[in-house]
C-alpha positions as a Markdown table, in Angstrom:
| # | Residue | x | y | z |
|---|---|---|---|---|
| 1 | Unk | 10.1 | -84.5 | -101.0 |
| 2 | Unk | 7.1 | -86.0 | -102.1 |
| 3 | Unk | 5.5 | -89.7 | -101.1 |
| 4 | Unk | 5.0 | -93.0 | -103.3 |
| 5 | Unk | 2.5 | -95.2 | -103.1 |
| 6 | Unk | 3.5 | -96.8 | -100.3 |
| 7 | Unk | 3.2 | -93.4 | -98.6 |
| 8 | Unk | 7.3 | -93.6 | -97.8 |
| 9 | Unk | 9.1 | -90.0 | -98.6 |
| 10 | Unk | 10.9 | -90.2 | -101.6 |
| 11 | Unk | 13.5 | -87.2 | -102.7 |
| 12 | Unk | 12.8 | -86.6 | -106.6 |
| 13 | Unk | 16.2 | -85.8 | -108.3 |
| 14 | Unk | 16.3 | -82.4 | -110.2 |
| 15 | Unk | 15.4 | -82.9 | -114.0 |
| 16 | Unk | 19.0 | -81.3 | -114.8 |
| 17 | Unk | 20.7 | -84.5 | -112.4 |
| 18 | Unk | 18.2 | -86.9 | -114.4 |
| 19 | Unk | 19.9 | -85.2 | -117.7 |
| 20 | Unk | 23.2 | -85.6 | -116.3 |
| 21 | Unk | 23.1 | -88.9 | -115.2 |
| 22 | Unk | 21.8 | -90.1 | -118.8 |
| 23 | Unk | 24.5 | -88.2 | -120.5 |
| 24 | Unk | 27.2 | -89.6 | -118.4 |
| 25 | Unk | 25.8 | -93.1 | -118.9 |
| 26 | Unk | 26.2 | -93.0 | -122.7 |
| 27 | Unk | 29.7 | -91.2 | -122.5 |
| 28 | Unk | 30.9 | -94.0 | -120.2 |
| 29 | Unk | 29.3 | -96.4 | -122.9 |
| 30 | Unk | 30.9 | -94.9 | -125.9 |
| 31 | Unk | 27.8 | -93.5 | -127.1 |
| 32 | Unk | 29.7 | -90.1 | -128.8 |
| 33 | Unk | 32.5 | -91.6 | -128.6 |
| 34 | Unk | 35.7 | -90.3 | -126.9 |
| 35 | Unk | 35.7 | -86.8 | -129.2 |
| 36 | Unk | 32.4 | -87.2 | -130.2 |
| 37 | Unk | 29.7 | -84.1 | -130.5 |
| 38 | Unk | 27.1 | -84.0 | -128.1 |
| 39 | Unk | 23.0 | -83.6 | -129.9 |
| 40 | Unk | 22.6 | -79.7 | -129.8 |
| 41 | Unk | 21.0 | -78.1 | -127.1 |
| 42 | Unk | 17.6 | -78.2 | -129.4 |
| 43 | Unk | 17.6 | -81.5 | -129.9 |
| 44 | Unk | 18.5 | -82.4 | -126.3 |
| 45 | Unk | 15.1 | -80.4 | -124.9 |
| 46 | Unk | 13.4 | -83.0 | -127.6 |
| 47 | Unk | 15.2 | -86.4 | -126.2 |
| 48 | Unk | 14.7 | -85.7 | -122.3 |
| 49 | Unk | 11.4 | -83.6 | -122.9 |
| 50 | Unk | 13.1 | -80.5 | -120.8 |
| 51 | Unk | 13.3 | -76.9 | -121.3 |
| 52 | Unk | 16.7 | -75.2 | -122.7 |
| 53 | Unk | 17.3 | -74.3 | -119.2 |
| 54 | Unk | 17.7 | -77.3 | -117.5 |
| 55 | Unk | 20.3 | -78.4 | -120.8 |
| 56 | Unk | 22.2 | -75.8 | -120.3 |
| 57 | Unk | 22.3 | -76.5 | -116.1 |
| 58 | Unk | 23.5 | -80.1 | -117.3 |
| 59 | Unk | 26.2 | -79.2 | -119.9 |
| 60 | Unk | 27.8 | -76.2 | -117.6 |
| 61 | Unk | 28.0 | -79.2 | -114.5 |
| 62 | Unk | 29.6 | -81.9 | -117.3 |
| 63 | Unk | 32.2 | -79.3 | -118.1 |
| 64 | Unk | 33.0 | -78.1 | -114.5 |
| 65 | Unk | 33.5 | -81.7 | -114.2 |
| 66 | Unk | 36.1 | -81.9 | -117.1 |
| 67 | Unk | 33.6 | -83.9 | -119.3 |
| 68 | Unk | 33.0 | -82.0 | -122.0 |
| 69 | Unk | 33.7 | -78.6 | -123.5 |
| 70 | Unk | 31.9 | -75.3 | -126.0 |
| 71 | Unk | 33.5 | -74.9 | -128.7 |
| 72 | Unk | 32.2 | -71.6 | -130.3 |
| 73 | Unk | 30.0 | -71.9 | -133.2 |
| 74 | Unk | 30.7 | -75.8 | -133.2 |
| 75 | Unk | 28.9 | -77.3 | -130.0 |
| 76 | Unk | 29.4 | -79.4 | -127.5 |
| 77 | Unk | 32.3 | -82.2 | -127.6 |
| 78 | Unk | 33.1 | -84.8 | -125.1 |
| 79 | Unk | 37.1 | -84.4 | -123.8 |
| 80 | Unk | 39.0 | -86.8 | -125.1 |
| 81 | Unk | 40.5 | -88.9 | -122.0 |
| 82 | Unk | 38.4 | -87.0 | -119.9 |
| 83 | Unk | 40.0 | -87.2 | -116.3 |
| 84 | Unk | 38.6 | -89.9 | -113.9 |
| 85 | Unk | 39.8 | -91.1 | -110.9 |
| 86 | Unk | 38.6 | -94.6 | -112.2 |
| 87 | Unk | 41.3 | -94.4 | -114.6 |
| 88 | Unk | 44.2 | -94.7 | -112.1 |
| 89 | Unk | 43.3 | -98.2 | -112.8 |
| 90 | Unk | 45.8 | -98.7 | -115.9 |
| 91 | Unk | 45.9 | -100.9 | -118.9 |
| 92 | Unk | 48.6 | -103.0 | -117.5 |
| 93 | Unk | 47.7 | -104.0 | -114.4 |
| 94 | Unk | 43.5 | -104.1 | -114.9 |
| 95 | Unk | 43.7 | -107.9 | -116.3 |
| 96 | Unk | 44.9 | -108.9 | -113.1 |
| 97 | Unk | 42.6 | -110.7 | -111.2 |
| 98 | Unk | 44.0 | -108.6 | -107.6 |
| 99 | Unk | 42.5 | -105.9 | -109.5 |
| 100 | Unk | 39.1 | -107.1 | -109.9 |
| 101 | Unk | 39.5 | -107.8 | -105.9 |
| 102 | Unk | 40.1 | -104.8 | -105.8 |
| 103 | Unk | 37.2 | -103.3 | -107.8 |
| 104 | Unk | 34.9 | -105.8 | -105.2 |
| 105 | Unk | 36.0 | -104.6 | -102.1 |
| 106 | Unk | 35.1 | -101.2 | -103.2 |
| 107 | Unk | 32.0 | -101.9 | -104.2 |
| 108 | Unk | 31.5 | -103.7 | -100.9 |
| 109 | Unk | 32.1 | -100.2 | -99.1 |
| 110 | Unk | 29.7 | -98.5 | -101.9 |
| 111 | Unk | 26.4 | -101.2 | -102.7 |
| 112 | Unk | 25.5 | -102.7 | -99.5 |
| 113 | Unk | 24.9 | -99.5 | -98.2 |
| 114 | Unk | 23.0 | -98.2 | -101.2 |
| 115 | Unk | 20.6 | -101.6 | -101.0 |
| 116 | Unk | 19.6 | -100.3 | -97.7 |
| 117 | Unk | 18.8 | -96.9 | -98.6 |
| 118 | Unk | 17.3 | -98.3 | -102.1 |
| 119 | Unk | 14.9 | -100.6 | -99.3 |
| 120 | Unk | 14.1 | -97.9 | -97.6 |
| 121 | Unk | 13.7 | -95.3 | -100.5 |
| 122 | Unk | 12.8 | -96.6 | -103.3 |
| 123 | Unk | 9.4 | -95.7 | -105.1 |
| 124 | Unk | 7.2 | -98.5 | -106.9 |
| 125 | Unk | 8.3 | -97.7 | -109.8 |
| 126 | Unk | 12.1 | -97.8 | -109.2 |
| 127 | Unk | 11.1 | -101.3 | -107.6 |
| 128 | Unk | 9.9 | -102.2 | -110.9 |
| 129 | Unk | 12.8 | -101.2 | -112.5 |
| 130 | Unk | 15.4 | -103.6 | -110.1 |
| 131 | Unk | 12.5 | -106.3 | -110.9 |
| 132 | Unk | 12.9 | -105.6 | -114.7 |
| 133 | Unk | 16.9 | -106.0 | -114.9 |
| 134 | Unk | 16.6 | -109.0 | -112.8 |
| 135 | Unk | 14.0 | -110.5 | -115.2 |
| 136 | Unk | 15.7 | -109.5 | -118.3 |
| 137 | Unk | 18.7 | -111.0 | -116.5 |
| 138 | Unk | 16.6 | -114.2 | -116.8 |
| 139 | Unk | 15.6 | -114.1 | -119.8 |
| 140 | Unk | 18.8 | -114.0 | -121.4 |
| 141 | Unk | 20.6 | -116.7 | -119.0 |
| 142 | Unk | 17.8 | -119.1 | -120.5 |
| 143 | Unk | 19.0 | -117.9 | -123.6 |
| 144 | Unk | 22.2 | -118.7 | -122.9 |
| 145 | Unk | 23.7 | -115.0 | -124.0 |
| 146 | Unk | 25.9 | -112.6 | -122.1 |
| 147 | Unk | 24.6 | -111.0 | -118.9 |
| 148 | Unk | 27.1 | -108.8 | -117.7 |
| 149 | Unk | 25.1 | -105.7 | -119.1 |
| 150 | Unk | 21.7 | -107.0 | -117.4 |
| 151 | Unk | 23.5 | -107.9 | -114.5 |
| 152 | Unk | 24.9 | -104.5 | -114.8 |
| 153 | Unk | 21.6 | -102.6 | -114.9 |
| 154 | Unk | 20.3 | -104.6 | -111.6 |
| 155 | Unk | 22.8 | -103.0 | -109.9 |
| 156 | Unk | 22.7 | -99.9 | -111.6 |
| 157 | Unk | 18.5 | -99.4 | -110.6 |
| 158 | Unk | 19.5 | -100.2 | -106.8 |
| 159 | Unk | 21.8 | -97.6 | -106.9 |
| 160 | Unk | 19.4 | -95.1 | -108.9 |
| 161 | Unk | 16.3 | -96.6 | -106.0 |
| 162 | Unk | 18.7 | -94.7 | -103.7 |
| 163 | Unk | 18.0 | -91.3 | -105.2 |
| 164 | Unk | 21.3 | -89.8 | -104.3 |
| 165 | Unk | 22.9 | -89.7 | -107.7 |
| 166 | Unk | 26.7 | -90.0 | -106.6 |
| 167 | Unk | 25.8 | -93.8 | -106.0 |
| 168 | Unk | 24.9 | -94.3 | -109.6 |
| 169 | Unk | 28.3 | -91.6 | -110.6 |
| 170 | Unk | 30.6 | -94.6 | -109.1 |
| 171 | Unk | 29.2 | -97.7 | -110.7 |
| 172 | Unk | 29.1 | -95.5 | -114.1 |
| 173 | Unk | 32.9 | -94.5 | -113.6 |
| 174 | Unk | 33.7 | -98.0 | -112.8 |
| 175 | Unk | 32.1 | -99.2 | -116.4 |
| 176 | Unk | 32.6 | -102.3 | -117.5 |
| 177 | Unk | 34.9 | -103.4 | -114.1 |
| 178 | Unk | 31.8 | -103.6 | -112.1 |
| 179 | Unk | 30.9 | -106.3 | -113.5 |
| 180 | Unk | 33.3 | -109.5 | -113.2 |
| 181 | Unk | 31.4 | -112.2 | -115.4 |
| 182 | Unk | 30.4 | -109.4 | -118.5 |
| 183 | Unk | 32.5 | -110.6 | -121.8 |
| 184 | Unk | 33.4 | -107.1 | -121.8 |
| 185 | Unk | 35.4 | -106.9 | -118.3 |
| 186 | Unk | 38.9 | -107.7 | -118.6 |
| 187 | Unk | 38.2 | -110.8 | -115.5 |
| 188 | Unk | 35.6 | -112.8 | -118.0 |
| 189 | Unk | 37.1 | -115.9 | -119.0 |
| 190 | Unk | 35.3 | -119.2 | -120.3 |
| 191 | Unk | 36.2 | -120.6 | -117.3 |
| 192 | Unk | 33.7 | -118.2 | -115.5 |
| 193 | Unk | 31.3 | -117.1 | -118.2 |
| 194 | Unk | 29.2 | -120.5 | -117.1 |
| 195 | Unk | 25.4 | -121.0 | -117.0 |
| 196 | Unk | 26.4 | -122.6 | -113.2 |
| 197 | Unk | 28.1 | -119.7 | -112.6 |
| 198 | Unk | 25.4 | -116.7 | -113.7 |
| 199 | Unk | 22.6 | -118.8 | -112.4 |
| 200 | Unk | 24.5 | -118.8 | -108.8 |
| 201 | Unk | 24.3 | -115.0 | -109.3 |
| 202 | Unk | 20.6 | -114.5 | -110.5 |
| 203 | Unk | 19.9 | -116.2 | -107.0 |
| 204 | Unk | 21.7 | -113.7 | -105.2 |
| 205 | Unk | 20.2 | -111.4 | -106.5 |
| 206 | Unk | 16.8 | -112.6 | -106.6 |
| 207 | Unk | 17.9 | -112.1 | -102.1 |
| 208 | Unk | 18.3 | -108.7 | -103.0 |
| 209 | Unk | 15.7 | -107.9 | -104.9 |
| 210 | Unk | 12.8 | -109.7 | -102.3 |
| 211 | Unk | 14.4 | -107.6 | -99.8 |
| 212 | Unk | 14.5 | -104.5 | -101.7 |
| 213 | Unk | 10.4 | -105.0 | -102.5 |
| 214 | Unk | 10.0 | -105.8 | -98.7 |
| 215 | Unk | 11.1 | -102.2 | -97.7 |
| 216 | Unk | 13.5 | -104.4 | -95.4 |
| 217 | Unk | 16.5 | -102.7 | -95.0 |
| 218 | Unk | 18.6 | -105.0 | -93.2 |
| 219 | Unk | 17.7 | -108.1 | -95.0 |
| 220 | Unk | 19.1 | -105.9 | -98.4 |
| 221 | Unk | 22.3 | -105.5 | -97.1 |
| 222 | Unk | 22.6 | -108.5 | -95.7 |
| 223 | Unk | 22.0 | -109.7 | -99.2 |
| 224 | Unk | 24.2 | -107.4 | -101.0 |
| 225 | Unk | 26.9 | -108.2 | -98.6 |
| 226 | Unk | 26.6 | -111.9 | -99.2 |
| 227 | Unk | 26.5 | -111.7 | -103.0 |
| 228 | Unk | 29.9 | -109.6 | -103.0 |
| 229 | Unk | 31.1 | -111.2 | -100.1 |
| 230 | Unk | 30.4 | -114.5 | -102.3 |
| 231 | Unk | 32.0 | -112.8 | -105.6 |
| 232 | Unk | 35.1 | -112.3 | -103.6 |
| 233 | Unk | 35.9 | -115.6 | -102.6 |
| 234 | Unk | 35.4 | -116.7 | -106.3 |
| 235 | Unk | 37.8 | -114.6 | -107.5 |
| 236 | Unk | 40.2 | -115.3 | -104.1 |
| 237 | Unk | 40.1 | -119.3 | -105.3 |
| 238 | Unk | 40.6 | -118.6 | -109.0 |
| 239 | Unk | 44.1 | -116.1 | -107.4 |
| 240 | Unk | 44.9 | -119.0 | -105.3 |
| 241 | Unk | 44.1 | -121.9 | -108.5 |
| 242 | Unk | 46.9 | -119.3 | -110.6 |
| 243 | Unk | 49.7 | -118.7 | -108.0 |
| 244 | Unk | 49.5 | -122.6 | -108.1 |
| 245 | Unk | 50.3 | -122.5 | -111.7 |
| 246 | Unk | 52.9 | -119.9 | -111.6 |
């Protein structure tokens, strides 16, 4: 344990659960792809600036997790279909909008907890980091691009402001559901891809973010729990606008 600046105790993660987490963030993003070969264990001590040790602690818990395997003489591969149990959600059924219900409600149980502990835990620089993705989140709304993956990575630093790195496991496993209004989520449609729509969000989470920096726990889940509370009922209305059609 050690304190940040504003003298709160903060638990640093071990360097080998930093070089997990990364690694499992680009296989969930495709980075290797699904077969692809991991950098060798030289070049990973040059990338995250550890020592051979601490790769090797990382690879040995990916593949006691099923995510990758040694293959003598050839290196490290990523396991094609790699089990989840994220990936109960199939093909068939994720474009349904009960799904991304579904996905919500979970996240319910999972983030408004984790914006309290983020208040309470975070360090200044992980407080920077939520203000970052909210600003870049900014930026590209006036730009009138996607934001699902900035809207993503606000999330994403909340959970990682918790320092317990099984918050940040979930959201990566969930991928691109998290996220309702990203292009890349089966949910996003025109209809809710709207500059209306992604601005209502950036002030949501502009709620969470002031409470986040305010070390005020119950003020961040309150605000979490409004913004999914608020996400829900979007999705509920646009169920209830498509029964009407069927």
């Amino acid at each position: 344990m050690s304190l940040d600046e504003s003298g709160v105790a903060v638990r640093r993660p071990k360097l080998a659960d930093l070089v997990i987490g990364t690694l499992k963030k680009r296989i969930s993003a495709g980075e290797y792809g699904k077969t692809g070969k991991l950098p060798t264990e030289s070049q990973m001590t040059t990338i995250f600036g550890v020592s051979r040790t601490v790769v090797r602690e990382a690879i040995a818990a990916l593949a006691a997790d099923g995510l990758v395997q040694s293959r003598q003489g050839a290196g490290v591969f990523i396991v094609a279909n790699a089990a989840s149990p994220f990936n109960a959600i199939g093909a068939e059924s994720s474009n349904k909008i009960s799904v991304a219900l579904n996905v919500l409600e979970v996240r319910m149980g999972i983030e408004i907890e984790s914006a309290g502990l983020a208040a309470v835990r975070r360090s200044a620089s992980q407080d920077a980091a939520i203000q970052e993705a909210w600003n870049d989140f900014q930026r590209l709304l006036k730009l009138g691009t996607p934001t699902g993956k900035t809207d993503f990575a606000f999330h994403r630093a909340i959970a990682a402001a918790t320092n317990n790195p099984f918050y940040i496991e979930v959201l990566d496993g969930l991928g691109s559901r998290t996220i309702p209004c990203d292009v890349a989520s089966p949910w996003g449609t025109e209809s809710v891809l709207t500059y209306e729509y992604q601005a209502g969000l950036q002030r949501e989470h502009l709620a969470i973010l002031r409470a986040i920096s305010a070390q005020d726990a119950d003020a961040a889940r309150e605000a979490m729990r409004q913004h999914l509370s608020l996400s829900q009922e979007r999705y509920r209305q646009r169920l209830r606008e498509q029964n009407k059609q069927d």
